[in-house]
VEXFINU-56948 format. One record per atom (N, C-alpha, C): x, y, z. Coordinates in steps of 0.02 Angstrom, whole numbers, plus 32768, in hexadecimal, padded with zeros to 4 digits. Layout:
BEGIN
XYZ/...
END
This chain:
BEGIN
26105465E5A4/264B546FE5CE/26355470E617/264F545DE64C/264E543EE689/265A54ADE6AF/262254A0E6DA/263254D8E6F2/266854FBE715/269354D9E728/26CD54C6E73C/271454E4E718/26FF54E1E6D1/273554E4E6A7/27215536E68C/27545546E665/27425599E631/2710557AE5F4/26DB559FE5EC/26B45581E5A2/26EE558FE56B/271B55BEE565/272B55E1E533/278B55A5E51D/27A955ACE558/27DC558CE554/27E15541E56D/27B4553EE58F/27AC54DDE5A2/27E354CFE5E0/2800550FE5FD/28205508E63F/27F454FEE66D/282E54E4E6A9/27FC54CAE6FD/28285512E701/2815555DE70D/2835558BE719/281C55BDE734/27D155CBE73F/279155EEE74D/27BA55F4E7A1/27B45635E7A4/27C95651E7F7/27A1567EE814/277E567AE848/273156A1E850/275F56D3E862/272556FDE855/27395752E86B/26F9577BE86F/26AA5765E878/267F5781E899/26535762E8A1/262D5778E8C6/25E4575BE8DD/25BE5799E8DC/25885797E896/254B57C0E888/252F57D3E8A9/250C580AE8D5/24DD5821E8EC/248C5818E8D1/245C57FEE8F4/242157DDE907/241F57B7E8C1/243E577FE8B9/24375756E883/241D571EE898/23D05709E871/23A456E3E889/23B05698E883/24035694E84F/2414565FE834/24515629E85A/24605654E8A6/24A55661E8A0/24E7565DE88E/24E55697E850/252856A3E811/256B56A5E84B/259E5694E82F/25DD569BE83C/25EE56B3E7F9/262C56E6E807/26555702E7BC/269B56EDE7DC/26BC56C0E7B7/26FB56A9E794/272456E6E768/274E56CCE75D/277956FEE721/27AF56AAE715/27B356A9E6E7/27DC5673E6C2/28245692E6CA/284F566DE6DA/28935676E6F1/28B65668E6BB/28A25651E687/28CD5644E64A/28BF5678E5F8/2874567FE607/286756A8E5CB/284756E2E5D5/282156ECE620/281C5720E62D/27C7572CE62F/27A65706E615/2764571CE60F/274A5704E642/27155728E653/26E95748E697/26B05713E696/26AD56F1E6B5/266C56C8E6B7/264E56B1E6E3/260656A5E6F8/25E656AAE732/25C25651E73C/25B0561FE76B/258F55E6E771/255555F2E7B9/254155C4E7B4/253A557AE778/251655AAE74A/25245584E70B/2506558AE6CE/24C25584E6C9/249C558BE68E/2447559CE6A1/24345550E69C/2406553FE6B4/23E154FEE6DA/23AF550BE6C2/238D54E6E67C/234B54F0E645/231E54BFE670/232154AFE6AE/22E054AEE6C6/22C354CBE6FD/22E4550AE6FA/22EE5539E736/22A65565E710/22835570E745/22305593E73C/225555D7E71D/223755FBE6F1/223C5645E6DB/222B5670E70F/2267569EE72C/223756C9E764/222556F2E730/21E45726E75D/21C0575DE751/2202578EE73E/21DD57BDE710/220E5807E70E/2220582FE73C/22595832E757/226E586CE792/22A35899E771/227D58C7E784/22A95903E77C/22CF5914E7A8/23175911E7AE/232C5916E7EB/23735936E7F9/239A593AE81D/23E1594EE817/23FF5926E827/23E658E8E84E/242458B7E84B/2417586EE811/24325841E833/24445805E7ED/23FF57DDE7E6/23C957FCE802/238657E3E7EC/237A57F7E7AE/238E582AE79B/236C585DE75B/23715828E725/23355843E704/232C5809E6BC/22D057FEE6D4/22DD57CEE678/22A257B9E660/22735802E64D/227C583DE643/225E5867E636/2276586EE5E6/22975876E5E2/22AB5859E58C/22A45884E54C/22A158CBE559/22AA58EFE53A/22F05914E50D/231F5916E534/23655932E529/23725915E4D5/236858E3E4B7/238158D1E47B/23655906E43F/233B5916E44D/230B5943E422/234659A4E40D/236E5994E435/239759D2E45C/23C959D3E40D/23D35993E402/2412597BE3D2/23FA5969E39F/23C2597AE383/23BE595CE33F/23D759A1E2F7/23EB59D2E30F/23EB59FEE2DC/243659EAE2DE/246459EEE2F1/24A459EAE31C/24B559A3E2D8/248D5963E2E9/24915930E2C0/247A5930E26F/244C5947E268/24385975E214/2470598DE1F5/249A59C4E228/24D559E5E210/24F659CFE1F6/2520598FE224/254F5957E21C/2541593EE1DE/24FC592AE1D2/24EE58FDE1B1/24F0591EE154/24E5594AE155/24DB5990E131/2523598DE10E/255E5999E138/25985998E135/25BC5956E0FE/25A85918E10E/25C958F3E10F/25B558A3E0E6/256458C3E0CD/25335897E0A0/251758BCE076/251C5891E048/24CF58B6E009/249A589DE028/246358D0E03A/242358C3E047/23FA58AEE028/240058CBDFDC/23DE58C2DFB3/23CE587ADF91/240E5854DFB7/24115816DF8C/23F257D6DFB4/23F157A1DF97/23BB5770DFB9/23D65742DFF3/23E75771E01F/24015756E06E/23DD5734E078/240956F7E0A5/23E956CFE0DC/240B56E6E11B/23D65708E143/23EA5716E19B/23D056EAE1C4/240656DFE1F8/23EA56BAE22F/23F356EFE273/23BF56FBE29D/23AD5727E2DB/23B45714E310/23E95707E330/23EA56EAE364/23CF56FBE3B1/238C56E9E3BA/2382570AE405/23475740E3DA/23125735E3B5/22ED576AE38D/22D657A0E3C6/22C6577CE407/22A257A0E43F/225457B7E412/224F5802E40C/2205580FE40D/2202582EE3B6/2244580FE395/223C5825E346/2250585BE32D/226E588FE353/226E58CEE338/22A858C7E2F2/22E258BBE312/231058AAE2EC/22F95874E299/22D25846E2A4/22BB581FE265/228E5848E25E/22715872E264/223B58B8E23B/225F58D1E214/229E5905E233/22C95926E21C/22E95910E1D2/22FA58BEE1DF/233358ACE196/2308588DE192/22BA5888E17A/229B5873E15D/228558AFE121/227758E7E137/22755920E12A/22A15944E0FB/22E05942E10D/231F5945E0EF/233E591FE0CD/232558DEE0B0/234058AAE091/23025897E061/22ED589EE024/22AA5891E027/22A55844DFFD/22EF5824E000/22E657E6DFDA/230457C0DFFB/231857B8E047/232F57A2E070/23005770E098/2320573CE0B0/22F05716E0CF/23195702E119/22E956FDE148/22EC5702E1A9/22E656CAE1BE/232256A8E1E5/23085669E220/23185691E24D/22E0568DE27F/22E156A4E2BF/22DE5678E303/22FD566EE327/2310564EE364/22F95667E399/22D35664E3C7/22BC5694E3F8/22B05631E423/22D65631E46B/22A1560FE483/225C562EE4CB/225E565AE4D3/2224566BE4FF/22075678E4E8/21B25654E4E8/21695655E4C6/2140569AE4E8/216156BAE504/214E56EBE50C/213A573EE4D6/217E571FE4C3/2199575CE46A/219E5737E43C/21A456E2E42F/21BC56CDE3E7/218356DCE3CD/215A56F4E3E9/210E56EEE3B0/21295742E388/21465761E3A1/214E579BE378/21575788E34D/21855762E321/219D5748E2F7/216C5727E2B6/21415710E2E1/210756CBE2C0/20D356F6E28A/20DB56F1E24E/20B85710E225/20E3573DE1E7/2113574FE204/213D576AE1ED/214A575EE190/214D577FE159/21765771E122/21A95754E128/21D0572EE0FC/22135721E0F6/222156FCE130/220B56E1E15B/220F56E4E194/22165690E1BF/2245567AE1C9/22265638E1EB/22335642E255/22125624E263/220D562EE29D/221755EDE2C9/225155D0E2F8/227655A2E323/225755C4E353/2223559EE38D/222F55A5E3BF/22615583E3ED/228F55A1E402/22BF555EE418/22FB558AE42E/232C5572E467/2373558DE469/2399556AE431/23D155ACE41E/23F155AAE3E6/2427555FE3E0/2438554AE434/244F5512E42A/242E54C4E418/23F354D7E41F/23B2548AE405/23B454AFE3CA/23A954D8E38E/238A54EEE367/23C154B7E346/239B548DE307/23AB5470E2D7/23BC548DE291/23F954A6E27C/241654DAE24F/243254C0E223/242054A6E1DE/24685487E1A2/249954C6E19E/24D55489E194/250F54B4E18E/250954E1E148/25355515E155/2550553CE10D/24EC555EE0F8/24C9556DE122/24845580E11B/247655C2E10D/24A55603E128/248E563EE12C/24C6566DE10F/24CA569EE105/24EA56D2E0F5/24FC56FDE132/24C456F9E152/24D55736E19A/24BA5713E1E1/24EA5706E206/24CC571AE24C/24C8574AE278/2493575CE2A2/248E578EE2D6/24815775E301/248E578DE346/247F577EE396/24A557B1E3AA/247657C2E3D2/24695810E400/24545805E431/24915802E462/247457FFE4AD/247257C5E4BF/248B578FE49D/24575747E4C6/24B3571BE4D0/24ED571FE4B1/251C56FBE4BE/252256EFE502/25105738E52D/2520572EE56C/25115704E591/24BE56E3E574/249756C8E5A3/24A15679E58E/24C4565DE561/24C25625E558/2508560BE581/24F755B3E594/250555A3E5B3/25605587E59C/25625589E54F/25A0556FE52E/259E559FE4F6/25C255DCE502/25C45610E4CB/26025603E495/261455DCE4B1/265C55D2E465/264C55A3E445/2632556BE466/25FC5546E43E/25CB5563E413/25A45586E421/258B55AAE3FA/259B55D8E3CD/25D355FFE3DE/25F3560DE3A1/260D55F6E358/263355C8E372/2632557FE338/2616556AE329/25DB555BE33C/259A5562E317/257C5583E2E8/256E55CCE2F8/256655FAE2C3/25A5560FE293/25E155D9E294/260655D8E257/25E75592E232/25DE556EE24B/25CB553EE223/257A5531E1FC/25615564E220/250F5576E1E8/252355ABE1CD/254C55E7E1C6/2572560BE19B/259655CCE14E/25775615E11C/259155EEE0D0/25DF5608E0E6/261155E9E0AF/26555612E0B8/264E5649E0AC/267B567FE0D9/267D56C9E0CD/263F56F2E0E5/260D56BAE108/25C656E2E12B/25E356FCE150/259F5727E16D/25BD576BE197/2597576AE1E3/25CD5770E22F/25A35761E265/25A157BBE27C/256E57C5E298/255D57FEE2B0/254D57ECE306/25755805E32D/257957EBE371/2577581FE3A1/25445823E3D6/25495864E3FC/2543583DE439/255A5864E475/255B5837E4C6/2561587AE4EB/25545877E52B/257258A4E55A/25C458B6E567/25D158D7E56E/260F58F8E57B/2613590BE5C0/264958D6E5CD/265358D5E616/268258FDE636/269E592EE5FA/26B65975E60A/269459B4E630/2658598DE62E/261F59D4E657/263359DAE6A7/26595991E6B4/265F598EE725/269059C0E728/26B559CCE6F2/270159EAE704/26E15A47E711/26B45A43E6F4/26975AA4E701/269B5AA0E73E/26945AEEE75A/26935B0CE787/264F5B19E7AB/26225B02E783/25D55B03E789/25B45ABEE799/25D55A92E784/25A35A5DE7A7/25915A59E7DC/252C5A40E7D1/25225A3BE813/250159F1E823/24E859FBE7DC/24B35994E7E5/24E1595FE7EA/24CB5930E801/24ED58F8E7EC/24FB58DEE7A5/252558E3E792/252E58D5E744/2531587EE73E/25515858E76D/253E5810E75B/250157F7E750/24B557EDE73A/249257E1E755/24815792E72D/245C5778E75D/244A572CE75A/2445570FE704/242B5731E6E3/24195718E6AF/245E572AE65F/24975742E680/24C15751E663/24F5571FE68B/25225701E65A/255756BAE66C/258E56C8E65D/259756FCE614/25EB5712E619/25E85747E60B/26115778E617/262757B2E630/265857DAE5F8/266757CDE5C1/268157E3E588/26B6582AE585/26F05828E57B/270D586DE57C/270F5862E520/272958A4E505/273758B3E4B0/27715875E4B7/27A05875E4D0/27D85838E4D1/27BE57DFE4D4/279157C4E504/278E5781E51A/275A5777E4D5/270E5793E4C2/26EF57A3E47E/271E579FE430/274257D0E43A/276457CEE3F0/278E578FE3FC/279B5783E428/27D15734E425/279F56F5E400/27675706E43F/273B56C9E438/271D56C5E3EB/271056F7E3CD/26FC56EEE38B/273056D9E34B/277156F5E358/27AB56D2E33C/27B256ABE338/27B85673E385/27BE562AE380/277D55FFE376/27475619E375/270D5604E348/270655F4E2FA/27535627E2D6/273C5615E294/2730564FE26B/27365682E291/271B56C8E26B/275A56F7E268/274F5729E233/27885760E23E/276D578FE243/277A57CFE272/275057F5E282/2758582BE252/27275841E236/27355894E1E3/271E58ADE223/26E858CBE24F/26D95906E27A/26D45900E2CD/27195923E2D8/27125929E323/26E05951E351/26E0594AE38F/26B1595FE3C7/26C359B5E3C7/26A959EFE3BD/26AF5A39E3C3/26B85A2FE40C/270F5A52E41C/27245A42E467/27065A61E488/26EA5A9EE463/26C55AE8E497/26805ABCE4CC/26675A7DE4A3/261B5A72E4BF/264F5A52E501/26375A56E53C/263B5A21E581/260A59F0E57C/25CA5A01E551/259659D0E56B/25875993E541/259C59A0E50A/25955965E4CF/25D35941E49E/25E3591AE498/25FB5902E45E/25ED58D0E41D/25EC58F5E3D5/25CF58EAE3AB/260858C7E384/26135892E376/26555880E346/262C585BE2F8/263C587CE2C8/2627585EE288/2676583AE26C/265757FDE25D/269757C6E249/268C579EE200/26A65781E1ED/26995751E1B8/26AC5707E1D1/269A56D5E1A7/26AA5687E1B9/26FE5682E18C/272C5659E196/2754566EE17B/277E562AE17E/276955FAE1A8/27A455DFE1AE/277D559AE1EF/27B35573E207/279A5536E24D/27985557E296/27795549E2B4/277F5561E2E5/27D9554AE303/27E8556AE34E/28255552E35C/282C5524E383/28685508E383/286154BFE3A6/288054CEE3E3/289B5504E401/28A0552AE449/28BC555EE449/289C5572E47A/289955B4E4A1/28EF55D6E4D2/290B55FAE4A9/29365612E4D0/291F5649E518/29645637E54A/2948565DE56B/295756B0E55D/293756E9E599/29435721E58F/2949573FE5E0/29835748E5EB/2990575BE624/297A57A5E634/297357D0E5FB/29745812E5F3/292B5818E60A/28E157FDE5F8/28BD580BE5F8/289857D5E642/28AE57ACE665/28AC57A0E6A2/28C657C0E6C0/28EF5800E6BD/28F7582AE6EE/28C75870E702/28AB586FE6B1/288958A3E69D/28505884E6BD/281C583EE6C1/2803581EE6C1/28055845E72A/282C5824E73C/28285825E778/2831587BE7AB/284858A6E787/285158E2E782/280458FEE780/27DC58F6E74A/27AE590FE754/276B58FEE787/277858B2E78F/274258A0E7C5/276458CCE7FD/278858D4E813/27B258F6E85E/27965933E85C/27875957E814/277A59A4E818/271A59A3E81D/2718597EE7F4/26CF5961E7FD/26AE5969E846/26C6592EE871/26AF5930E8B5/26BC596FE8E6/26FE598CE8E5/270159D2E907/26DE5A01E8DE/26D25A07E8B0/26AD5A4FE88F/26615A38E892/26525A01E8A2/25F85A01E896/25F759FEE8E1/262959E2E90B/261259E8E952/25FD5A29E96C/263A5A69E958/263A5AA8E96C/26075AD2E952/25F35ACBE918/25A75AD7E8F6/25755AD1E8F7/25585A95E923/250F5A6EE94C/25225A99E99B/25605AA7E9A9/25585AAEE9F1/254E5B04E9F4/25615B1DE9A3/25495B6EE9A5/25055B76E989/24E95B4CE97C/24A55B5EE95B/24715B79E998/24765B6DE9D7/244D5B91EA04/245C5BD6EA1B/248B5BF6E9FC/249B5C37E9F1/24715C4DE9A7/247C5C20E970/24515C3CE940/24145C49E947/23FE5C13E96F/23A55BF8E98C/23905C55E9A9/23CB5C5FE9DA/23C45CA6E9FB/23CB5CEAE9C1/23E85CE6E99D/23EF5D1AE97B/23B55D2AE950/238E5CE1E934/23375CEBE90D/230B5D02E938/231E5CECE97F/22F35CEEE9C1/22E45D41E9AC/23145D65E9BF/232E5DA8E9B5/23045DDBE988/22F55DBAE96C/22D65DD8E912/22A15DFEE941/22865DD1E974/22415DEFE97B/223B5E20E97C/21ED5E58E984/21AC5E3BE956/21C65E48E915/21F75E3EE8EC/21FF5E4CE8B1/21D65E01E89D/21A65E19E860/219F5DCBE826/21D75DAEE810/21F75D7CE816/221F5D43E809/21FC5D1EE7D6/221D5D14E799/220C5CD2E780/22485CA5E770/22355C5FE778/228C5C36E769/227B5C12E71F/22A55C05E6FA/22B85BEEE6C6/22DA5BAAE6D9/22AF5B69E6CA/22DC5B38E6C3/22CC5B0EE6FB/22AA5AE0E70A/22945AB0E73C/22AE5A7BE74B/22ED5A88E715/23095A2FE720/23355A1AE74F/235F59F2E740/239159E0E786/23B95A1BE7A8/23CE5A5DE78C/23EA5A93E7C0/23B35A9CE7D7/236F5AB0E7CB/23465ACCE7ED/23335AA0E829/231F5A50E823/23255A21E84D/23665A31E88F/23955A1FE874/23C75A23E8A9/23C85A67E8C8/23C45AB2E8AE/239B5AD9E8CA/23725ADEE914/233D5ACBE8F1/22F35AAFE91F/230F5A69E96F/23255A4FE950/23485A06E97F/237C5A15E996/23AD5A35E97F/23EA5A28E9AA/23F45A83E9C6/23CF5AB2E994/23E65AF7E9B3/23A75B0FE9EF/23875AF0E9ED/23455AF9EA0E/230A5B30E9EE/231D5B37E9BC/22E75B7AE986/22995B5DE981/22795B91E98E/22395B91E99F/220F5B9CE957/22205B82E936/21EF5BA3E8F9/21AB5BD4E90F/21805BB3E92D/21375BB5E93A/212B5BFCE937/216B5C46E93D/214D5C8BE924/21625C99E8E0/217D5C75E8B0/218B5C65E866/21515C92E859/215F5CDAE813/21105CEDE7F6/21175CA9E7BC/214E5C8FE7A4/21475C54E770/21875C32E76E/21695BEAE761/21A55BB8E73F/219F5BA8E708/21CC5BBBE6F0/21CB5BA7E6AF/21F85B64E69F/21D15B3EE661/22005B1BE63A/21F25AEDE606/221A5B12E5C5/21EC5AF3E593/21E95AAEE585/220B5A8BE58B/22015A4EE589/21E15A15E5C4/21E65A19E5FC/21DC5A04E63E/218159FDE640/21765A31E60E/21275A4FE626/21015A21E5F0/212F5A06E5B7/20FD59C5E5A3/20EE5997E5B7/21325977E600/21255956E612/21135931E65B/21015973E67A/20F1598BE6B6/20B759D0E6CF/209D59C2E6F2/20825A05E704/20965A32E734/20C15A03E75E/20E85A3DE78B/21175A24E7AE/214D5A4DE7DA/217C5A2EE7F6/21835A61E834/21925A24E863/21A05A3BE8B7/21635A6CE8C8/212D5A52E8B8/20DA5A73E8B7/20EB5AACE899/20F35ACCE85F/20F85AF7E849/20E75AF8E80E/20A85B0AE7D1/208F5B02E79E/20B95B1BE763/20CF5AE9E73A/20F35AFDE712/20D25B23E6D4/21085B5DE6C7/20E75B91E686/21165B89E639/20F35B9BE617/21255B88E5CF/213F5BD6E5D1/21675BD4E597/21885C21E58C/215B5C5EE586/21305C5FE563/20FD5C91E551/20D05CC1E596/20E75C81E5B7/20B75CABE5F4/20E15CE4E61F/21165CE2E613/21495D10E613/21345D67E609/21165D66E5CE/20FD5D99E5A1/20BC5DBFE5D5/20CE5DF4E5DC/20825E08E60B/207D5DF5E64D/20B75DBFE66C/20B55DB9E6B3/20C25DF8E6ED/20FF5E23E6DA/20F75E5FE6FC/21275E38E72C/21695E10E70B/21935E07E740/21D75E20E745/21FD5E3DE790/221F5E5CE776/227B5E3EE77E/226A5DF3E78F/22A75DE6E778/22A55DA0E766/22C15D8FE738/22D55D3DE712/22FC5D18E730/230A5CE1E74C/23385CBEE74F/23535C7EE722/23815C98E70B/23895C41E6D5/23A65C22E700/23835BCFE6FF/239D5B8DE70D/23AA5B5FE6F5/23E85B71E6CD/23FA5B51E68D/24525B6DE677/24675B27E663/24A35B38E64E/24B85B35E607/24965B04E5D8/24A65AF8E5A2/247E5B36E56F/24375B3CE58E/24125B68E560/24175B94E57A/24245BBCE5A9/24335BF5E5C3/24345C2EE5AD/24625C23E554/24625C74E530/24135C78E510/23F35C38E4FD/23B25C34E4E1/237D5C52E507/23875C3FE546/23505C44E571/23605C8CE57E/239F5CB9E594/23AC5CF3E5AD/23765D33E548/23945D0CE523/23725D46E4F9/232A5D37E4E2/231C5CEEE4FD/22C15CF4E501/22A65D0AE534/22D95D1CE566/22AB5D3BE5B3/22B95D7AE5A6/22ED5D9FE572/22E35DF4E568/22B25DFFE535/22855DE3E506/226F5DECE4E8/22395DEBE505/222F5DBFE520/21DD5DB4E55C/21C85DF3E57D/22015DF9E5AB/22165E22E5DA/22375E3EE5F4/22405E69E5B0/227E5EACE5A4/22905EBBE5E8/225E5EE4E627/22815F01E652/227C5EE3E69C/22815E96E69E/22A85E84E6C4/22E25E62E6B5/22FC5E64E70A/233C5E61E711/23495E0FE711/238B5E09E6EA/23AD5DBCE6E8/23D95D95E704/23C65D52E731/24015D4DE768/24235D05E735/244D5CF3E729/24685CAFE706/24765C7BE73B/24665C53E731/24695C08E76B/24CD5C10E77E/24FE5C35E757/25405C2AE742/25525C67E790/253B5C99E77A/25445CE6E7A6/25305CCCE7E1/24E35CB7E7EE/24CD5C96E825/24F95C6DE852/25195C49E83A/25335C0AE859/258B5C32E870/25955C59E841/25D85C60E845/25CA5CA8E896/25925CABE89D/259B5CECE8DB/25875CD5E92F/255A5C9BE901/254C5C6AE941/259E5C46E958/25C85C3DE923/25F45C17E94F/26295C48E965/26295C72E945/26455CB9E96E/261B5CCCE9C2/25F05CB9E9BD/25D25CDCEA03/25D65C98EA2D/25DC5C5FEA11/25DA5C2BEA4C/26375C30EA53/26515C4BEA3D/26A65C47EA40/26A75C72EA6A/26835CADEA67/267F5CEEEA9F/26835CE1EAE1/
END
């Protein structure tokens, strides 16, 4: 589809409504005037060099490539729900990344057999060796698939990033046997509408923008009927388990209801992350504050970034940063040596800061267990006193 047009409905109807902050690509976000879905160009350009991993808060972030690993119990569940494990599945993995997920229902399936799709040679080797196991290096749209092949598909995380996602959807109905089962997770572009955003949520390597509405459509007119909806409570994910059921559709009605919603939330988007980057140098002051108390922060990733960059926070009297994942694949951030959780234990610090929104309750009762008697600030409390004092 011509960048020009909606991937999803095949309208010339795409009406910009932002321009990303430090996007190395430069993204424009559209919102489709006919169906409503959120989508960003130009589309990805496969002979565009791989940048390096940045951790960052604006639309650089990526290539660090961990987050999928976040969702594989989440997908077990589903899967748990809605298949016999026991029986002699054929799964296809869309986007394997570093394998965790084909460990898991390899594990849990013990007569089941794995095509795995990964194209960055960076992680498909996770895969390579594997039981049950075949291994595509390749994007899922080159991957060569007979029809009516599998029982289950999964893809976690990766619809976003392809360049023709309804295409691809129809796709994974047509290597689906009849009545196979798709297991589909994406970002939830319900997270801009909080009161807390602070990163850039468009970022370069993400192309559409998905609400629970433009998703459950798109998988409908793909061919599927959906048995399990998205849990409305999450902002950050949506998981839809569907079956094959039927032809894809031969067009796309429009939805006026959800281009308003569509355009409604980018509006709240840009005023609530503006007013939130411009209070973070009140937060910067309030850690300032701690002193000489030991500080340790929780969480290095893009709040902590935008933090550091846009609030002006000094890490460099940090007694620790923590973060458990970051620290496999980094040694430190904004010169500051990154620590795993444990070092927590015996530091003698007397207050925590979480920098984190999704794991937040995780991280808050592994930092009382560490370190019963300090005190706990939440990235949520933080932000909400900083913009009280810059309103002051």
């Amino acid at each position: 589809m011509h960048a020009d047009f909606c991937d999803f409905c095949g309208r010339d109807s795409l009406k910009f409504v932002y321009q990303p902050e430090g996007s190395t690509r430069g993204l424009k976000v559209f919102l489709c005037g006919h169906c409503g879905l959120v989508q960003s160009t130009p589309r990805i350009d496969r002979t565009e060099k791989r940048h390096d991993a940045a951790v960052s808060g604006g639309a650089d972030w990526g290539n660090v490539r961990y987050g999928k690993g976040f969702r594989t119990q989440v997908a077990m569940d589903a899967l748990a729900r809605h298949a016999d494990l026991g029986a002699g599945l054929s799964l296809l993995d869309v986007g394997s990344n570093r394998g965790r997920f084909t460990a898991a229902f390899l594990e849990a399936a013990p007569n089941a057999q794995i095509t795995a799709v990964e194209p960055d040679e960076r992680y498909a080797d996770s895969c390579a060796g594997l039981s049950r196991t075949r291994l595509i290096q390749s994007r899922i749209e080159d991957a060569k698939l007979a029809d009516a092949s599998f029982d289950v598909v999964h893809s976690c995380h990766t619809i976003e990033h392809l360049a023709g996602p309804f295409g691809s959807l129809k796709d994974h109905a047509r290597v689906l046997k009849p009545g196979g089962l798709l297991v589909l997770d994406a970002p939830n572009i319900a997270l801009i509408g909080g009161n807390d955003i602070l990163e850039e949520w468009f970022i370069d390597k993400h192309l559409y923008h998905f609400s629970d509405v433009t998703l459950g459509r798109m998988i409908e007119a793909a061919g599927f009927t959906i048995i399990e909806q998205p849990d409305p409570k999450d902002r950050i994910n949506l998981i839809f388990v569907a079956r094959k059921s039927g032809t894809p559709a031969a067009e796309i009605a429009a939805d006026p209801a959800e281009v308003m919603r569509g355009a409604s939330l980018m509006t709240s988007y840009v005023t609530t992350r503006a007013a939130n980057c411009a209070a973070l140098s009140a937060a910067a002051q309030e850690l300032e504050s701690l002193k000489p108390q030991r500080v340790a922060l929780w969480g290095a990733g893009r709040l902590f970034d935008s933090l550091v960059r846009t609030g002006g926070f000094d890490p460099a009297d940090l007694a620790l940063l923590i973060d458990a994942h970051l620290i496999q694949h980094m040694d430190s951030r904004h010169g500051v040596r990154l620590s795993p959780p444990h070092a927590l234990s015996g530091a003698m610090v007397d207050v925590v800061v979480v920098m984190s929104r999704g794991f937040a309750d995780e991280i808050v009762a592994e930092a009382r267990r560490l370190a019963p008697k300090a005190r706990i600030i939440l990235y949520a409390d933080l932000l909400a006193r900083a913009r009280l004092a810059k309103a002051a």
